[in-house]
N, C-alpha and C positions, 0 to 999 in steps of 0.2 A: 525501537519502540519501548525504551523503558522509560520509569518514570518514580517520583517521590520516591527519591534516595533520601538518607537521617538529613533532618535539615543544618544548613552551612552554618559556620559561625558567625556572629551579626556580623561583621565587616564585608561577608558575601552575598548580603540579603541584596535581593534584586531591587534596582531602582523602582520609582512609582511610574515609570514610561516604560512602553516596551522600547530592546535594544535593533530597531529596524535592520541597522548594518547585520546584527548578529544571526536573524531571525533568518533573514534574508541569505545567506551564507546556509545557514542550516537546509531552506529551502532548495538550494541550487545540491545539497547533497542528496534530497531526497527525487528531484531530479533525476539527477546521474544514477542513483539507486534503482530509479522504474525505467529507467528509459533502457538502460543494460540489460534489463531482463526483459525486453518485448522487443526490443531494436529486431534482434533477428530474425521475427513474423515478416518484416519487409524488406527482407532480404535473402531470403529462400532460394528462389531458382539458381541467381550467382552465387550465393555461398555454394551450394548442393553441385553445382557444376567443377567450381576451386579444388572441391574438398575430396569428389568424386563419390559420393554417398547419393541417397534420395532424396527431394523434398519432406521425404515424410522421416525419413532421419535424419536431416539436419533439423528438423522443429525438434528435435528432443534435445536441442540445446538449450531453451526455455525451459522444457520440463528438468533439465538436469541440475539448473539453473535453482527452483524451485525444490527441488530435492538438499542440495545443498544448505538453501536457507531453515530448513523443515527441521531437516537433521542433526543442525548442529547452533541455533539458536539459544538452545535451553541448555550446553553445558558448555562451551562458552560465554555465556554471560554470568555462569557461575563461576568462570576459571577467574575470569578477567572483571569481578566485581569488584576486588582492591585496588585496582588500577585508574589512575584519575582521567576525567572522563576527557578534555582533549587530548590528551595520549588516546586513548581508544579511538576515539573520533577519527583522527590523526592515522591510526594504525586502518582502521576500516578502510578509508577512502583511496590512503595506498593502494590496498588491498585491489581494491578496481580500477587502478591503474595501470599496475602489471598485468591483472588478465583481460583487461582489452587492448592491452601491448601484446601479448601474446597471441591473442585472439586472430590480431589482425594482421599478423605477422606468419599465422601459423597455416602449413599446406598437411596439415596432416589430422581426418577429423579426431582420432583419440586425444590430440595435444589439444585441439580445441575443448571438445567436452572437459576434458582435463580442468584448460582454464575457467569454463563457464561454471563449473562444478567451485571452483573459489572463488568466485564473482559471489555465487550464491552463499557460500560461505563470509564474504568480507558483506554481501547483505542483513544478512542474522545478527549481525554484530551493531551494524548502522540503526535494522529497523528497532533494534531490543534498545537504542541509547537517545535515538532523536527525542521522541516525544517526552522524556524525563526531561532534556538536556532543555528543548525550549519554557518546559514550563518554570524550572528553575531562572532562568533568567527573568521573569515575570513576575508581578505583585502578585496576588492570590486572585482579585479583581477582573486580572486580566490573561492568566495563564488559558483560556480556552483559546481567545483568541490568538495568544503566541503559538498554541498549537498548528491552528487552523492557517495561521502565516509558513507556519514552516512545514505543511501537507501541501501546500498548494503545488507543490512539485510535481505532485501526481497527476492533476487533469493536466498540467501544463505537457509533460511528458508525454501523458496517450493522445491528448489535442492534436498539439502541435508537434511536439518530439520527435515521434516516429513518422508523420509522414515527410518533417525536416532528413530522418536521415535514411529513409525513404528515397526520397529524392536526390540527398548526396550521394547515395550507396550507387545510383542508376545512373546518375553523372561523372561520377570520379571514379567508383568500384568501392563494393561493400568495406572492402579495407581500409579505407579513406573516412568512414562513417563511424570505426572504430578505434582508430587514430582520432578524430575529433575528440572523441570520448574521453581520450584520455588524455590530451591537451584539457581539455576544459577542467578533468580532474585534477592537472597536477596545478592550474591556475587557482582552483579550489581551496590545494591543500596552500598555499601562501594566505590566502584570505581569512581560512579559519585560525589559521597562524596569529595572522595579524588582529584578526578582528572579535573571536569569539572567547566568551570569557574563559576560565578553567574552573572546574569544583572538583573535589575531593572523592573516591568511591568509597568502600565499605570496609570495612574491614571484616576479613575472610567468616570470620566469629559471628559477624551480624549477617551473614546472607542467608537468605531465607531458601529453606530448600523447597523445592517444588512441591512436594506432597503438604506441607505445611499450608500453601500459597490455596491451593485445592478445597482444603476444610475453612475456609477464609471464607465466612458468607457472602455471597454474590457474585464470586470471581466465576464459580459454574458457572450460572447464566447467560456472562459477558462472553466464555470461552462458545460456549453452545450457539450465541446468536451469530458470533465473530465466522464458527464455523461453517454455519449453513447460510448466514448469506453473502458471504464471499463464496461458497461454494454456487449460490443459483446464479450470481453475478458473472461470477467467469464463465459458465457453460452457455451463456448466451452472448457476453462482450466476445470469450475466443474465435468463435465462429459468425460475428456478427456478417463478413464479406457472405459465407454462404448462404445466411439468411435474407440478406439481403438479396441476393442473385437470383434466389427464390421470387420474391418479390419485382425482380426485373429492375432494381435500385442497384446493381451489380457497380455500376459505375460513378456512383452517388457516394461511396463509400467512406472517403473522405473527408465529405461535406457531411456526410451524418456524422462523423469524429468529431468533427469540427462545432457543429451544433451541442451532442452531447460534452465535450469537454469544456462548452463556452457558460452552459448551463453547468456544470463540475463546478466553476472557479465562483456564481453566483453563489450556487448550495455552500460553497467555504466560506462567503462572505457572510452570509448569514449563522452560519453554526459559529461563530465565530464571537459576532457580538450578539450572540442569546443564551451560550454552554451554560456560562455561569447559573441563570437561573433556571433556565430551561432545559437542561439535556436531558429526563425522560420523554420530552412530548418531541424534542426533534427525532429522539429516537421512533418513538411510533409514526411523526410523520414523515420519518424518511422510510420507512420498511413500505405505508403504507403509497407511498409515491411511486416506487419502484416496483410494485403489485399495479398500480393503476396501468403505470405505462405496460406493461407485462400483457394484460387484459386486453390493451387496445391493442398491442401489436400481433395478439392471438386473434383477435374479430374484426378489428377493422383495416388492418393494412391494406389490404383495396384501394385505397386512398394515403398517396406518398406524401401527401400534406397531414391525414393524421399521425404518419409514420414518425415523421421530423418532429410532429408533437408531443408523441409518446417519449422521442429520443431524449427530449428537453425536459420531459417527466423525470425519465430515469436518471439523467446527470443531474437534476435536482436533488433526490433524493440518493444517488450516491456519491456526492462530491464530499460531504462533509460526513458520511459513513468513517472513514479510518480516526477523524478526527473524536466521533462521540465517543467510537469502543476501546480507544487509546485512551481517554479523560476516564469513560467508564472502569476502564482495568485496574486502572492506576488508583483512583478511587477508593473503586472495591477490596483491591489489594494490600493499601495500608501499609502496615510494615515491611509486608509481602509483597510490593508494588514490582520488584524489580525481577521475582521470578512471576509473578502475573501477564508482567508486561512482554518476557520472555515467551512465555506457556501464546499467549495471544498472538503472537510473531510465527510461534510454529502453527495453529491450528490458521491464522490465513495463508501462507504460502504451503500448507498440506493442503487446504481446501483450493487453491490456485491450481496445483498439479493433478490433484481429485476433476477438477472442473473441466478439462481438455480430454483426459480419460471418457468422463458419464458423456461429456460433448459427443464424441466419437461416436461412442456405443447407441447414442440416441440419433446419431443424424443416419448411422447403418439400417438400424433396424425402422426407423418411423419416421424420419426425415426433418431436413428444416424446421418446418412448421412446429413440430415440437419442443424446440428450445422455450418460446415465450411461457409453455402451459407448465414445462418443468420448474422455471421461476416460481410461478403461483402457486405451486404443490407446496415447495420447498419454503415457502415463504411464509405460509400460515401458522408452522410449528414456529417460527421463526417471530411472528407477531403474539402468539400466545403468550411464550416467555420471557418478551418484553413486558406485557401486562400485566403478566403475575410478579415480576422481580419489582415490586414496587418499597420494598423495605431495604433490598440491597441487592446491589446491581443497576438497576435502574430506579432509585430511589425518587419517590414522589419528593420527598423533602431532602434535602443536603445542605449538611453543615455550610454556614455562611449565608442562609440563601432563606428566603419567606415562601419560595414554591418552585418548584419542577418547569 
């Protein structure tokens, strides 16, 4: 997820079209990235049988997963900012090759954790590099949308992704589901090979150290908003099967994925062609989207038809979430852009691993029902200082642009 590295020399200025082969390539990274780290949610009982652990210990293959990327995002992308960027690129996606080679290979849960524990590590490095790496390839016109092209990996992933390897893991064995993975990675790494441009990094002297990135007006705000609503977002997607069970939609579950991530890939299409002028008001109306459906799904779910509505709410208004806070970071960040983009890489998958934890602890003590009203608590701070960041962070006005 980093982004506005020193601009290239004219001979590397991005064409006036986006590079669709290239973008598309990035996509299918970012893909592999999300699908790696939730695959295992649907693949529990057999893993946890293989491995001879619990179900409730083999999920903390995600969390560990999540720790990983948390951890070592921000000095790593420090180590590796002189480094040109499809060599990193390059280097990441290996990196989830071998540990879903090992993964799927391995009878022993420490080897596993092990490997998912570099998974999440060769993710910190993908998510800190995509969102720079697409907008460079794009005019200035049209870098949201090159964003928003190469994010869509993400619904397509929770959509379809997981209940794809869902279904391979229960037909062929979970091993079989992470062998795919990495088949499709090393097909990857030839693509970007062939397909995707190269730009140059930093030199060691220009990287901007994190504390710097911090006093950088706006960059709080984006890290603050990034935190807490990726935080209210997972404590109710993690558990969404329980909430629903609640609701007696136990077996719907799928088709509500299916629903929300079909409305994901709309909400990309739209942030997509409006960033440029608009990214404060998507920002507000995605926060306030994902509040609306939050509200319905806390009073009205009595009715499994407004449930699917609400669901369609929420993948509205967070399909194109990773894309505004990624333009926003980077934005705000400036010269600082690439430890911004870092800093925002760890505060969402610390709020990822954060969000299964409060999940937990609220479904023990208060139950299902709880998850939608925790959204709406979390959510308010969360629209406040979107509204106040109007100078920077979420700037009414942005260079290039006649209005928000």
């Amino acid at each position: 997820m980093t982004t506005q590295l020193p601009a290239p020399a004219r001979p590397e200025a991005p064409a006036q079209k986006l590079p669709l082969l290239a973008l598309l390539a990035l996509a299918t990274a970012v893909f592999i990235t999300c699908l790696t780290e939730t695959l295992p949610a649907g693949l529990l009982p057999a893993m946890s049988a293989d491995l001879g652990v619990s179900e409730s210990a083999t999920g903390q293959t995600v969390t560990i997963y999540a720790i990983g990327t948390a951890l070592t995002a921000i000095p790593l992308t420090a180590a590796t900012a002189a480094w040109r960027r499809k060599r990193l690129l390059l280097t990441a996606m290996a990196g989830f090759a071998v540990a879903n080679t090992v993964t799927a290979f391995s009878t022993s849960y420490s080897l596993t954790m092990a490997a998912r524990f570099v998974a999440g590590v060769a993710a910190g490095l993908a998510w800190a590099l995509l969102a720079g790496y697409a907008r460079r390839m794009a005019p200035e016109h049209l870098q949201g949308r090159a964003i928003a092209i190469s994010m869509a990996g993400i619904p397509v992933a929770l959509s379809l992704g997981v209940p794809a390897g869902t279904f391979l893991g229960k037909a062929a064995g979970w091993q079989v589901a992470f062998t795919a993975m990495t088949v499709l990675t090393v097909a990857l790494l030839g693509w970007i090979a062939a397909a995707v441009p190269d730009y140059p990094g930093q030199r060691q002297s220009e990287a901007p150290p994190m504390l710097r990135a911090l006093r950088v007006p706006g960059v709080t705000p984006v890290l603050f908003v990034t935190l807490v609503l990726v935080l209210a977002h997972t404590i109710l997607y993690t558990f969404i099967a329980t909430f629903l069970d609640e609701l007696g939609m136990g077996g719907s579950t799928d088709l509500v994925l299916l629903v929300f991530g079909a409305a994901s890939l709309l909400s990309i299409w739209i942030v997509g062609a409006q960033i440029h002028r608009r990214l404060r008001t998507l920002m507000i109306a995605s926060t306030l989207l994902i509040a609306v459906a939050a509200a319905a799904l806390a009073l009205l779910s009595d009715s499994h038809a407004l449930v699917y509505a609400a669901v369609a709410l929420w993948g509205l208004g967070w399909g194109g979430a990773p894309t505004l806070l990624q333009t926003a970071a980077g934005e705000a960040g400036g010269d600082s852009a690439d430890a911004a983009q870092a800093m925002l890489v760890t505060s969402w998958n610390g709020a990822m691993a954060a969000g299964g934890v409060v999940g937990g602890v609220l479904l023990d003590l208060l139950g299902a029902h709880a998850f939608p009203w925790s959204v709406l608590v979390l959510l308010a701070p969360v629209l406040a200082v979107v509204i106040a960041a109007r100078t920077h962070g979420f700037p009414a006005r942005r260079s290039g642009t006649t209005s928000a």
